[in-house]
N, C-alpha and C positions, 0 to 999 in steps of 0.2 A: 701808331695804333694805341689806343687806350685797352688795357686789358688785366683782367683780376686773376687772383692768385689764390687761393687756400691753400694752408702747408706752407707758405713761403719760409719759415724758417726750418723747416727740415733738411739734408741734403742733397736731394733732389730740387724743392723752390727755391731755397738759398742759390744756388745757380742759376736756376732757371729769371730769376728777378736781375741777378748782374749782369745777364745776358742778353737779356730785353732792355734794361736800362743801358747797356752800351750801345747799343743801335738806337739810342733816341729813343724807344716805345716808352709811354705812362704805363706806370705800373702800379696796379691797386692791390695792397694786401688785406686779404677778411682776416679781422682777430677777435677772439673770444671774448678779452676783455674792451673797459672802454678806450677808445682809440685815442692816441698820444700824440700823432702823428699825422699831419697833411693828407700820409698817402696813406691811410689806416681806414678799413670799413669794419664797423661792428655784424656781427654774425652770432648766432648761438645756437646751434645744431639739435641738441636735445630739445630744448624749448621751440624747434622749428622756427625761427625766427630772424629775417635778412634785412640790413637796412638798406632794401633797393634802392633808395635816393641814391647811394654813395656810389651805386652802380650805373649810374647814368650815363651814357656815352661808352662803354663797354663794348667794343668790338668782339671780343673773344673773352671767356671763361676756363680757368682751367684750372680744376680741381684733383688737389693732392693730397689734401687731410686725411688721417687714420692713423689709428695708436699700433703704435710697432709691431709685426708679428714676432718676431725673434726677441723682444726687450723682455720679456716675461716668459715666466713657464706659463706653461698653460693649464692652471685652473678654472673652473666654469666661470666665474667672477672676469677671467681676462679672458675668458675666448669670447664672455659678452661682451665686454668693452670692445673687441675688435671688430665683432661684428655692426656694435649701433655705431662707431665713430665711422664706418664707412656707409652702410646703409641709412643711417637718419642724418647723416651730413648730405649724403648726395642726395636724398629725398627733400629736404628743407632748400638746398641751394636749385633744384632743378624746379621746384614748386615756383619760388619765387622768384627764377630768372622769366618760368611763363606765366606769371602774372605783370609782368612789365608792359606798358604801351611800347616802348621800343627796346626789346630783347634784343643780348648781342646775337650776333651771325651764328655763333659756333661754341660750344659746351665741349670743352675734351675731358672727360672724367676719368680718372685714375681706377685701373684693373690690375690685375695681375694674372700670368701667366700661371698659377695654380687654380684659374678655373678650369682647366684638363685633366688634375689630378694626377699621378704617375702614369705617366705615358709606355715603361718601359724603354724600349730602342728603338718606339714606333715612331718615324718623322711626323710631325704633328701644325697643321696650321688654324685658319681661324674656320675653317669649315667643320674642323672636330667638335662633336660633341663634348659638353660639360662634364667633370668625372664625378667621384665620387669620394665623399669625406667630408670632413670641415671646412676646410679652405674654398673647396668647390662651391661647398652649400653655400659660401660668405660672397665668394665671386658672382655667382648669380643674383642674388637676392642684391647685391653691391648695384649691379648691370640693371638693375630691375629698376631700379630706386629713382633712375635716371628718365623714367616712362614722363614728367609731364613736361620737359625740356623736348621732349623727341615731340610728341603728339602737339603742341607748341610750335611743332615747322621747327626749330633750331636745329640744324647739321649738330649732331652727336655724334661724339667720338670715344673708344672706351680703349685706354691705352695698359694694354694687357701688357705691363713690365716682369722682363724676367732679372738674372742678379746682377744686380749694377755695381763695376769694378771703379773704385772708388777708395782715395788713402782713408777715407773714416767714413764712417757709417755705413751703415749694412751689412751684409755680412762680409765685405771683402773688409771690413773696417776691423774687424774682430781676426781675421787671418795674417795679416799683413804685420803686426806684432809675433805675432804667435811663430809666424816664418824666419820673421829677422830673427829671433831668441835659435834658430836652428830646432826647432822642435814641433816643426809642422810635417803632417804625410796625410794619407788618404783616411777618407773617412769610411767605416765598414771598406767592403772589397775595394772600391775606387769605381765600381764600373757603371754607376748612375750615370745621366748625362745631365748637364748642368748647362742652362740656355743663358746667357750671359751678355751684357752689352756696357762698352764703356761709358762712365758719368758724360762725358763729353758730345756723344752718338747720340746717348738717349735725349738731352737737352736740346741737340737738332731735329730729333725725331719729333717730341712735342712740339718745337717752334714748326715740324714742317705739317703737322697735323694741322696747326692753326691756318696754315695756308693753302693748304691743298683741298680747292671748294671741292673735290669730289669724293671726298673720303668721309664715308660715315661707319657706324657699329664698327666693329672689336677689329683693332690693329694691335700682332706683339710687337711689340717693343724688347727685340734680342739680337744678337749678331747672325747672321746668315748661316753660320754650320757653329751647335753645340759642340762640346767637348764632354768628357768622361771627368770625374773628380779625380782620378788618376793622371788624365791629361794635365790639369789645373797643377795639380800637386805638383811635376814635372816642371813645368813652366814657370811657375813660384818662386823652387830651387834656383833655376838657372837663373833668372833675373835679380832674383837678390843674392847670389852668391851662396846659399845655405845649404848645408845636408839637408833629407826632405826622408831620414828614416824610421819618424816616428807612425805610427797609424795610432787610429780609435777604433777600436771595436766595438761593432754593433750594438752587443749588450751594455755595455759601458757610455755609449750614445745615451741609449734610451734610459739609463739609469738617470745619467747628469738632465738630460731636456724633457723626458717625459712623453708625450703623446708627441712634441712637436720636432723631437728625433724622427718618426715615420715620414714626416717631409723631409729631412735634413737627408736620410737615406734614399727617398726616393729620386726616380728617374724622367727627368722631363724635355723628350728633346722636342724644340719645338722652333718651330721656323717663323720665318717673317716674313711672309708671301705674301701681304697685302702692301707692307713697305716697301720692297722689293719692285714687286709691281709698279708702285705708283712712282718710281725711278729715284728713292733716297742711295745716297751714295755714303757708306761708311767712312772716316777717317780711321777707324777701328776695328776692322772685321774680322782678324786672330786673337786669339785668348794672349798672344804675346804681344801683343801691341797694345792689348787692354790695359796689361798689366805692365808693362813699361808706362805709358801714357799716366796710370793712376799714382 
């Protein structure tokens, strides 16, 4: 299968390309600048602007581009940047996969499981409603962005990722130092729940979206039963051998991160009832396997 990438070099595509190139698939990277490389297609998101030729033959699309949440504080200047690098990225790329005479089959666009906003301890799947806040407001408008790829006939897919346990990047990238030093614990009380899936699960999960002709709109992408940050903490310890008796306190969160402590503290348990259903089988499905594996 011939199939494109946006994000490839983040840590999620960066996998997700060695993994399709080891089964043989072509694999096309969009990049910002001009292209250097064979398998390089020019793209420019702000400027809406795809160079569909390079797209030609494209079975599947799947878009990861967007500027980190956790890499900055959050000033209005960076909660913009996060918002247009995900909304006018997936509105440029979805425009002009339906302006193509031959559009690939299938658009899997990158979500996140902070479109539900703190869930509390309430099990949560893809039939919940949207919540409330920033992140929310970013995740639909994000979903939204995606409208002429859908109305185009293309199968859309929006893969709502929760935190991907992973030795670097994201936020398991930032703990997993922090642990080994012995001076990792809970954050505020511990008793958030934290919906979690391993770099490895999630990489199957995308290849299996690309496959599964009956799977359209919002699939999470998380392990099948959350855990508590206290769980995590627990599990942390035990696997890297470390005490686990430090904490952060609440206030002390939101001093160091600012607004985007309220995430950090918040509780999102949220289930995978649509992958579930369509019969994905974990090699990961405890928070201790995640985190062994990672």
């Amino acid at each position: 299968m011939r199939i494109a990438i946006t994000g490839s070099t983040g840590l999620i595509g960066t996998e997700l390309v060695r993994s399709l190139r080891a089964d043989g698939h072509d694999v096309v990277r969009l990049v910002r600048r001009a292209p250097a490389a064979a398998d390089e297609v020019r793209w420019d998101p702000k400027a809406q602007r795809v160079d569909t030729a390079g797209l030609a033959g494209c079975e599947a699309v799947v878009h990861l581009a967007g500027a980190g949440v956790g890499d900055h504080r959050w000033t209005a200047a960076y909660k913009q940047e996060i918002r247009d690098s995900r909304v006018l990225g997936t509105r440029a790329l979805a425009s002009a996969l339906a302006s193509m005479d031959a559009p690939p089959r299938v658009f899997v666009s990158g979500s996140a499981i902070g479109y539900y906003g703190d869930t509390g301890d309430r099990r949560t799947d893809e039939t919940s409603p949207a919540g409330t806040g920033f992140l929310p407001e970013v995740c639909v408008a994000w979903e939204n962005a995606a409208k002429p790829a859908e109305e185009a006939g293309i199968r859309t897919v929006f893969a709502r990722t929760g935190l991907v346990v992973a030795r670097s990047g994201g936020a398991w990238g930032r703990l997993f130092p922090v642990f080994r030093l012995g001076l990792g614990g809970r954050l505020g009380d511990g008793s958030q729940y934290w919906s979690f899936i391993s770099l490895q699960d999630h990489i199957r999960a995308l290849r299996h979206l690309v496959d599964s002709e009956d799977l359209t709109g919002p699939v999470n992408l998380t392990a099948p039963e959350p855990v508590t940050n206290r769980e995590v903490t627990a599990v942390m310890g035990r696997v890297l051998h470390r005490p686990t008796l430090c904490t952060v306190p609440a206030p002390v969160l939101r001093v160091a991160l600012g607004e985007f402590a309220g995430d950090v503290l918040g509780s999102q348990r949220v289930i995978p009832r649509r992958l579930l259903d369509s019969g994905f089988a974990y090699d990961h499905p405890r928070i201790a396997e995640a985190v062994r594996a990672a």
